[in-house]
N, C-alpha and C positions, 0 to 999 in steps of 0.2 A: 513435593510439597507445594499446596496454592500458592498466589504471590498476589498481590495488589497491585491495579495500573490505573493511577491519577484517570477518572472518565472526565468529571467536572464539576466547576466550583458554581454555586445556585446563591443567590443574594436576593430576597424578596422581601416584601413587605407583605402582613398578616392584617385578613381584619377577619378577627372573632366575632360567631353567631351561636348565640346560647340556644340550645336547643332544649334543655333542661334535665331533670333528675329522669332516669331509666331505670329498669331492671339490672343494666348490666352498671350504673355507674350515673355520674351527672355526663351528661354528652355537649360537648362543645365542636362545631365547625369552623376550621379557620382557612379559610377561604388566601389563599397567595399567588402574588402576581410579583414577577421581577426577570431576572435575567442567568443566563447560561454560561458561560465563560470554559474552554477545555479545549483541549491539544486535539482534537478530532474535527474541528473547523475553526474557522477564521471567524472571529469578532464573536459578538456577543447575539446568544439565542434567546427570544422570550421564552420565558416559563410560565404556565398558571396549572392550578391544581387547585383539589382542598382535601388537608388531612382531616379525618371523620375521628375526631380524638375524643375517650372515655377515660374521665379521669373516675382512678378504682380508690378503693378505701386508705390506701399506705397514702394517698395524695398524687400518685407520679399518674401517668395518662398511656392508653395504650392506640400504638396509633393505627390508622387505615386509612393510607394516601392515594390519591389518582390524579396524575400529572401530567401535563405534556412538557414537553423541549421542543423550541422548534416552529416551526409553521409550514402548511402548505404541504408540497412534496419532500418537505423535507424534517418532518415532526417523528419525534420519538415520545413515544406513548410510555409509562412508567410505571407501577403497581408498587406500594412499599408496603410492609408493617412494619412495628417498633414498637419501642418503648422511649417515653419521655421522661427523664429523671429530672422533679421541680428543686433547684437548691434553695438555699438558704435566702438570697438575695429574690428572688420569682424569676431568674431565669432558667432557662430548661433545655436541658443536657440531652442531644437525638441521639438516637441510635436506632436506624431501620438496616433493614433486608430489603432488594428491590429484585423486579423482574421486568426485561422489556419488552415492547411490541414495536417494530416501523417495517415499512413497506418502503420506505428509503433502500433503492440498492447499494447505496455506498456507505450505509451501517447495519444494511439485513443483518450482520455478523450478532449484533446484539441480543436477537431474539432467540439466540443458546447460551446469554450468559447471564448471569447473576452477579448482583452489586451487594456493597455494602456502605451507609452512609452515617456521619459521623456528625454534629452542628452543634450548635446554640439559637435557641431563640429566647428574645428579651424585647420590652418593650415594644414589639410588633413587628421585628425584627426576625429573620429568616436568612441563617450563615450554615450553607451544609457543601462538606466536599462526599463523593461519590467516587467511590473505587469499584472496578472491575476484579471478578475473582477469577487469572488466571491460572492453570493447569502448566 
């Protein structure tokens, strides 16, 4: 049976660019920048990315994220999709699927595993933990 292992905690800050109504949806870019926190190194790793999100007809948004962790020699590259469930309040309930890429050899390990990540974002605000799906 899979198991989850805590990767890391992501704390950023959002700023939204309207890209406008599409075929597939209104498309909004939110563009995040913030920091790394997790039991696989010491202190705090920048982060920046931008989820490419399509909010669809029910209201909720479907995401497509591209991420770094990290800097230098030592950056881990990220791929997610999701879905963004919008509540009651306008904050928005994550939920992705990740997959990695680093040329780091003291997390090569990454680039056979697959994640899942779980957050809120509010107010411009950007709270996601990341688990590793153990075998």
């Amino acid at each position: 049976m899979p198991e989850l292992e805590h990767f890391c905690t992501i704390e950023a800050r959002m700023s939204p660019r309207m890209v406008g109504r599409t075929p597939a949806g209104t498309r909004i870019d939110f563009a995040f920048q913030g920091v790394a926190t997790g039991p696989h190194w010491e202190g705090e790793r920048p982060v920046s990315g931008v989820d490419y999100a399509t909010v669809r007809g029910d209201g909720n948004m479907d995401l497509d994220i591209r991420a770094t962790i990290g800097e230098k020699r030592e950056t881990v590259a990220y791929r997610a999709t999701g879905v963004s469930v919008v509540k009651e309040d306008q904050s928005a309930e994550i939920n992705e699927l990740l997959t990695f890429q680093t040329g780091n050899e003291d997390l090569a390990w990454l680039n056979d595993r697959i994640g899942v990540a779980i957050g809120k974002g509010a107010e411009g605000q950007l709270n996601i933990e990341i688990y590793l799906v153990k075998r």
